[in-house]
C-alpha positions as CSV (number, residue, x, y, z in Angstrom):
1,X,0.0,0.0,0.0
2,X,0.8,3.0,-0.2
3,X,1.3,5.7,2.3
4,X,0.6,9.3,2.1
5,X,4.0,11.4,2.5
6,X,4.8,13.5,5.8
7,X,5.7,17.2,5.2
8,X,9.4,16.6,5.0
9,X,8.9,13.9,2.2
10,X,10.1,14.5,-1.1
11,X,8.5,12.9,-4.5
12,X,11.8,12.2,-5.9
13,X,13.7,11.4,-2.8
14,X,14.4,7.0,-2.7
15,X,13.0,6.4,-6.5
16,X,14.8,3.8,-7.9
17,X,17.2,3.6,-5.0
18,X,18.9,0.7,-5.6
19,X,22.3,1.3,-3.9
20,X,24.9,0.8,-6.4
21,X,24.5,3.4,-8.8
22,X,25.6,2.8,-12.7
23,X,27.8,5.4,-14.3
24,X,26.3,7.8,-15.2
25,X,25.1,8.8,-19.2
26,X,26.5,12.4,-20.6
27,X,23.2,13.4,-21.0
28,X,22.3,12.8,-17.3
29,X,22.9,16.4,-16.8
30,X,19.9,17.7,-19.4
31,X,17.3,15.8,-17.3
32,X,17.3,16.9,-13.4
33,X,14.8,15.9,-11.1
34,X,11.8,18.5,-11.5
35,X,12.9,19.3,-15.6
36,X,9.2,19.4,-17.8
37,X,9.6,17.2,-20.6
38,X,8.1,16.1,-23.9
39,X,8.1,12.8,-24.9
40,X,7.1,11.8,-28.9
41,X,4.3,9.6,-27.8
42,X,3.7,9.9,-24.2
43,X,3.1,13.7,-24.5
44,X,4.4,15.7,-21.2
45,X,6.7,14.7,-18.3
46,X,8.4,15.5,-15.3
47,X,11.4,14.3,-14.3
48,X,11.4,12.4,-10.9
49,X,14.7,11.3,-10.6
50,X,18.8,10.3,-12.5
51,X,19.8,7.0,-11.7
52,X,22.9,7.1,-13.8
53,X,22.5,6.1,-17.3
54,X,18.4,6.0,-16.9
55,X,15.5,8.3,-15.8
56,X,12.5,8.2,-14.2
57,X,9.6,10.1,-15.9
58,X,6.4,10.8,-14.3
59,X,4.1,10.9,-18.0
60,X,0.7,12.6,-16.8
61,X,-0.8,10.3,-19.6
62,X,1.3,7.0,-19.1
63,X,2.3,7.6,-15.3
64,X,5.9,7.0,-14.4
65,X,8.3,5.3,-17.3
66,X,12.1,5.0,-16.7
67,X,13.9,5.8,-19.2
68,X,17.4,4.9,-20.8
69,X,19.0,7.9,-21.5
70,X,21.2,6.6,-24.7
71,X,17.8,5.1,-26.4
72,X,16.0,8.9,-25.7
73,X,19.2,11.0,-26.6
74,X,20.1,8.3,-30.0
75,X,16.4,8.5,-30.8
76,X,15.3,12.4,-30.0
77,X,12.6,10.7,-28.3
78,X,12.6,13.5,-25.2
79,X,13.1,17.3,-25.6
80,X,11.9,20.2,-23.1
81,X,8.4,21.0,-22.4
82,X,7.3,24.2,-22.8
83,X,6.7,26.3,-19.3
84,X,3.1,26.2,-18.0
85,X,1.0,28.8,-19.4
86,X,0.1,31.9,-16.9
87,X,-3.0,32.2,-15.7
């Protein structure tokens, strides 16, 4: 089950915590925790966490997908999302 987080929690804190962590990918650095993004098919993202060569992407139409980072940087498969219009 799961519980509901205490006001010191974060979203992104122990996701995919696995202990040893792979090396990680050059592009690791484009994709930090909280970064919008835009996937081809899966429409728009936020990144939840870097585990080294992969990322975890919370898709609010697909829910969280992890990601390798040499398939979405060989492929273009991720970019940017645009900011959130004002309101």
């Amino acid at each position: 089950t799961c519980a509901t987080p205490s006001a010191g929690d974060s979203v992104v804190e122990g996701v995919g915590d696995t202990g040893g962590e792979p090396p990680a990918h050059t592009a690791a650095v484009s994709y930090p925790a909280g970064t919008r993004v835009r996937h081809t098919e899966w429409g728009e993202g936020t990144v939840m966490s870097e585990e080294g060569d992969r990322i975890t992407v919370m898709f609010e139409s697909m829910g969280y997908r992890t990601l390798s980072l040499a398939a979405i940087t060989g492929k273009g498969l991720l970019s940017a999302a645009p900011p959130p219009a004002a309101s």
